[in-house]
C-alpha positions in Angstrom: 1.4 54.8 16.3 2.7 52.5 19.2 -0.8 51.6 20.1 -2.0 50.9 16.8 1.2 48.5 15.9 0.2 46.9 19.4 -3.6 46.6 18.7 -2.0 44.9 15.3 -0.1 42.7 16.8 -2.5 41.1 19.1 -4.8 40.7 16.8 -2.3 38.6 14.3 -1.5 36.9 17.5 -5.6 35.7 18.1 -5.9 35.1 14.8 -2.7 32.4 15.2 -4.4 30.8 18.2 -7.7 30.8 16.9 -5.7 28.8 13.8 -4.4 27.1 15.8 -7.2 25.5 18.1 -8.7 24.7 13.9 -5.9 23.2 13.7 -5.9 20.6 16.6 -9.5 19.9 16.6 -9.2 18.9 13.1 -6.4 16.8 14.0 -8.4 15.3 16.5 -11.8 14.7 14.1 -9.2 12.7 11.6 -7.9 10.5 14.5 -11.5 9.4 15.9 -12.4 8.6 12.4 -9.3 7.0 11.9 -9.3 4.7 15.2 -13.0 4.0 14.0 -12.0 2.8 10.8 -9.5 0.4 11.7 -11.7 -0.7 14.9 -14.3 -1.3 12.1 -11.7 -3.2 10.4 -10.5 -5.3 13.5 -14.5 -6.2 14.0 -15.8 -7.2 10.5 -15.0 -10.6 9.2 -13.8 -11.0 6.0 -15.8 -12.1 3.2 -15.1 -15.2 2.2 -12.9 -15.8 -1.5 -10.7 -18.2 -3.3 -7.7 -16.4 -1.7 -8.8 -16.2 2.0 -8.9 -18.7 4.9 -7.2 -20.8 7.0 -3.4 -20.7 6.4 -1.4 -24.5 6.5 1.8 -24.9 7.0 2.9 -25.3 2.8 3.6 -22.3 0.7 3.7 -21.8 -3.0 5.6 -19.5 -5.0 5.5 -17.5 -8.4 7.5 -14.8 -10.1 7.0 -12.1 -13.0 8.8 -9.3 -14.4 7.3 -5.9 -15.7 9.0 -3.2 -17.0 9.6 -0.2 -14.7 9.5 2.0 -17.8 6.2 0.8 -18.5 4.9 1.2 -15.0 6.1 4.6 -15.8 4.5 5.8 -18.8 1.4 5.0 -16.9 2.1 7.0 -14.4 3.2 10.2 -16.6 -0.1 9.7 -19.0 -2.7 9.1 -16.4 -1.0 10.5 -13.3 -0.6 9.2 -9.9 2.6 7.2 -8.3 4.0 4.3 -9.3 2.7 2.7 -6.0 -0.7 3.9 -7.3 0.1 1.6 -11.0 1.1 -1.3 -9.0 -2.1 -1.3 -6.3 -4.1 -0.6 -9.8 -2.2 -3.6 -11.3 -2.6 -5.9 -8.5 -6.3 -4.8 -7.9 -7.0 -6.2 -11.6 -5.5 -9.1 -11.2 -7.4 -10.0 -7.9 -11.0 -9.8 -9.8 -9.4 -11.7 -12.8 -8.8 -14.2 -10.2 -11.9 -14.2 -8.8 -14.1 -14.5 -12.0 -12.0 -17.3 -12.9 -13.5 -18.8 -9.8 -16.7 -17.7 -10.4 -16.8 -15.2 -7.7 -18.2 -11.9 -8.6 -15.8 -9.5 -7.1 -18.3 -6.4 -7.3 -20.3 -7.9 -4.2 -17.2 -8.2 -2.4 -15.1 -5.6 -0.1 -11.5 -7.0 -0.6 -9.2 -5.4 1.7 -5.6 -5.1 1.2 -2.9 -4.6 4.0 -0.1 -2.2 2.7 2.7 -0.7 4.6 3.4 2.9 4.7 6.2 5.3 5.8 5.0 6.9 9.1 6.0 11.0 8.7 5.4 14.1 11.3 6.1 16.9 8.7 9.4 16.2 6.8 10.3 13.7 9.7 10.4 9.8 9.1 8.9 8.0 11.8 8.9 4.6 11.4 6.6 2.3 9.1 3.0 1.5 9.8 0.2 0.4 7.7 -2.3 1.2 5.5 -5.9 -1.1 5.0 -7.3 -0.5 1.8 -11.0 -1.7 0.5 -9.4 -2.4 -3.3 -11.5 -1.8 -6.6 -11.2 -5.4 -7.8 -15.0 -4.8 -9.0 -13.6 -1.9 -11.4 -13.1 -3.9 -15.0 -12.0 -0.9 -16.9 -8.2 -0.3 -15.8 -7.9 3.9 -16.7 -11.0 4.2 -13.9 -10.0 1.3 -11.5 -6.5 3.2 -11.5 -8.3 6.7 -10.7 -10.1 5.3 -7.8 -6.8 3.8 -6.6 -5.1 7.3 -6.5 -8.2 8.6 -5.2 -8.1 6.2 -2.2 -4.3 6.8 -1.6 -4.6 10.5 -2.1 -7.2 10.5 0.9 -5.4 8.2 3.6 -2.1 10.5 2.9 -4.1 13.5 3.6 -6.2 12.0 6.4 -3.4 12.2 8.9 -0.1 13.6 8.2 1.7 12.7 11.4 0.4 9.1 10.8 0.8 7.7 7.8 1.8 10.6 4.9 3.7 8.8 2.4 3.7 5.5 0.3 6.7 3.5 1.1 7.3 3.4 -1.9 8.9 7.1 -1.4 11.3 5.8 0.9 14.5 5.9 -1.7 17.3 6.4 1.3 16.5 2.6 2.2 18.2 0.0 0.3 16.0 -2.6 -1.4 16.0 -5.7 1.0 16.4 -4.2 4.0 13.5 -1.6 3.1 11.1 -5.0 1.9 11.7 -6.7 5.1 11.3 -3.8 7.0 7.4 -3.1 5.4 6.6 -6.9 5.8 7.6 -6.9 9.4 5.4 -3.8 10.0 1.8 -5.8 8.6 0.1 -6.3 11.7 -1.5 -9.7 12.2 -4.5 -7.9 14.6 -6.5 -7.0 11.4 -7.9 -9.5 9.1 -7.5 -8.6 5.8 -7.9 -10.9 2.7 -4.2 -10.0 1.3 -0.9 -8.7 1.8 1.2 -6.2 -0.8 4.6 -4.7 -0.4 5.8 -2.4 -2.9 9.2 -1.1 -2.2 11.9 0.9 -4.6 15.6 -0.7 -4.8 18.5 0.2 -6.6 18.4 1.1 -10.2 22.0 1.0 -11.4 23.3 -2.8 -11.5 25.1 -4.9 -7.9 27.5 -7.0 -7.9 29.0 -9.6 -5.5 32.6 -10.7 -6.6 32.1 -9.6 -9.9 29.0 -11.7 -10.4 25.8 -8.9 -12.0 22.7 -9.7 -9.8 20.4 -10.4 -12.7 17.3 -10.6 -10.6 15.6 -9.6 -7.1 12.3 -11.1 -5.7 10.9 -10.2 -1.7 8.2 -12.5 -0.6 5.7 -11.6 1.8 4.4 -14.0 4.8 1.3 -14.7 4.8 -1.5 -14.1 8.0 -3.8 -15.8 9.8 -6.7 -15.5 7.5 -4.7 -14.3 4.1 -3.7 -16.7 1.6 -1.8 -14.5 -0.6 1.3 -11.9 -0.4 2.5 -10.2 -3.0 6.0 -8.7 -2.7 7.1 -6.1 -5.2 10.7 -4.6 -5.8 11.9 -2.5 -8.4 15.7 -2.5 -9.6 17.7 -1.8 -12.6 14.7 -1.0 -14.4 12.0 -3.6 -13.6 9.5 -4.5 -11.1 10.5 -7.9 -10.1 7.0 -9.6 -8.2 7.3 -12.5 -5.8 3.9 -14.1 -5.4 3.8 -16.4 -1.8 0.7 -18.2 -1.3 -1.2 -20.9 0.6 0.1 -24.0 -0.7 -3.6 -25.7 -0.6 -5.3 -22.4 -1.1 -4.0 -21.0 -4.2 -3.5 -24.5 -6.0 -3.8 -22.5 -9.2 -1.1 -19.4 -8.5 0.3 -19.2 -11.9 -3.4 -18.2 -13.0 -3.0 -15.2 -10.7 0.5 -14.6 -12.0 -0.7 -14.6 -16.1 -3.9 -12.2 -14.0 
């Protein structure tokens, strides 16, 4: 009986290392496609739109207010994350934009930089970044935000050591400091043709000396080659969005706003 629990027990034990070695050469396979990806990124210019080029000196700047609750009935009927409704969201109003210019976003591959909460397991690492090629082609907003979650579904599973979680899971971090912290963490070394942060804030009301704080807008700084950052925070219900843009650029930034 010894021998048998023996023979048993070694073979539970090759199975683990044969697991295992899956395991890591999996691992592997999703960083070399990974590193390709983003080297592919770093390589390819961007296509040229209304919102991308050379950055001056001047800014412009826009605000808007959506309801949280609505944000969140979207998510409960159609599924996905409320970072999922806002990338969908923003997505749409980027080929609004666009047409408005009369530039046909469905030959275009617009690529957003977003940050994202760097986890190994259950263990926060820091913040990172993910590129995304948004569907600003996609007209009809139930698909465009399908392909979204389908997009962010795949770079959360593509890596979990590197790059896991939206940041917009990060609730432990208060509002400002969490916004500045995901702007900071947009690398410069990677063109891309626009900039969103999407982080969660408190949702009962703050105070300072008694006075309510009514409203709260981030704003994103812009990089070499995009014209546009789009800052969103949610607190005390809403989803307050900061819109900082190319002061020569974006001439017309309330038409993205009403987009």
């Amino acid at each position: 009986i010894s021998c048998i629990q023996l023979n048993a027990l070694n073979m539970r034990r090759v199975k683990r290392f044969f697991r295992e070695v899956e395991h890591a050469r999996e691992e592997v396979q999703r960083s070399v496609r990974r590193a390709a990806k983003l080297l592919g990124y770093s390589i390819r210019r961007l296509q040229e739109t209304p919102l991308t080029g050379p950055v001056g000196p001047h800014r412009r700047s826009e605000y808007l207010t959506i309801s949280l609750d609505e944000a969140k009935t979207v998510r409960r009927e159609l599924g996905g994350t409320i970072h999922d409704v806002v990338i969908a969201t923003v997505s749409g109003a980027v080929g609004r934009y666009l047409l408005a210019h009369h530039v046909s976003p469905s030959t275009l591959d617009f690529r957003a930089a977003v940050p994202v909460s760097l986890r190994s397991g259950t263990r926060r690492q820091g913040v990172g970044e993910w590129h995304i090629d948004l569907p600003v082609w996609e007209t009809e907003p139930v698909k465009r935000l399908e392909r979204v979650r389908e997009l962010t579904q795949a770079l959360g599973k593509s890596s979990p050591p590197l790059g896991a979680a939206a940041l917009a899971g990060e609730e432990r971090w208060i509002g400002s400091r969490l916004l500045a912290l995901g702007a900071s963490a947009i690398s410069n070394r990677r063109p891309e043709h626009l900039r969103l942060v999407n982080v969660p804030g408190s949702q009962v009301p703050l105070f300072f000396s008694g006075a309510r704080l009514a409203e709260a807008y981030g704003i994103v700084p812009l990089g070499d080659e995009a014209g546009l950052g789009v800052a969103v925070l949610s607190y005390d219900g809403k989803l307050f969005v900061g819109l900082n843009a190319d002061f020569d650029r974006v001439a017309d930034l309330a038409l993205f706003r009403d987009a």
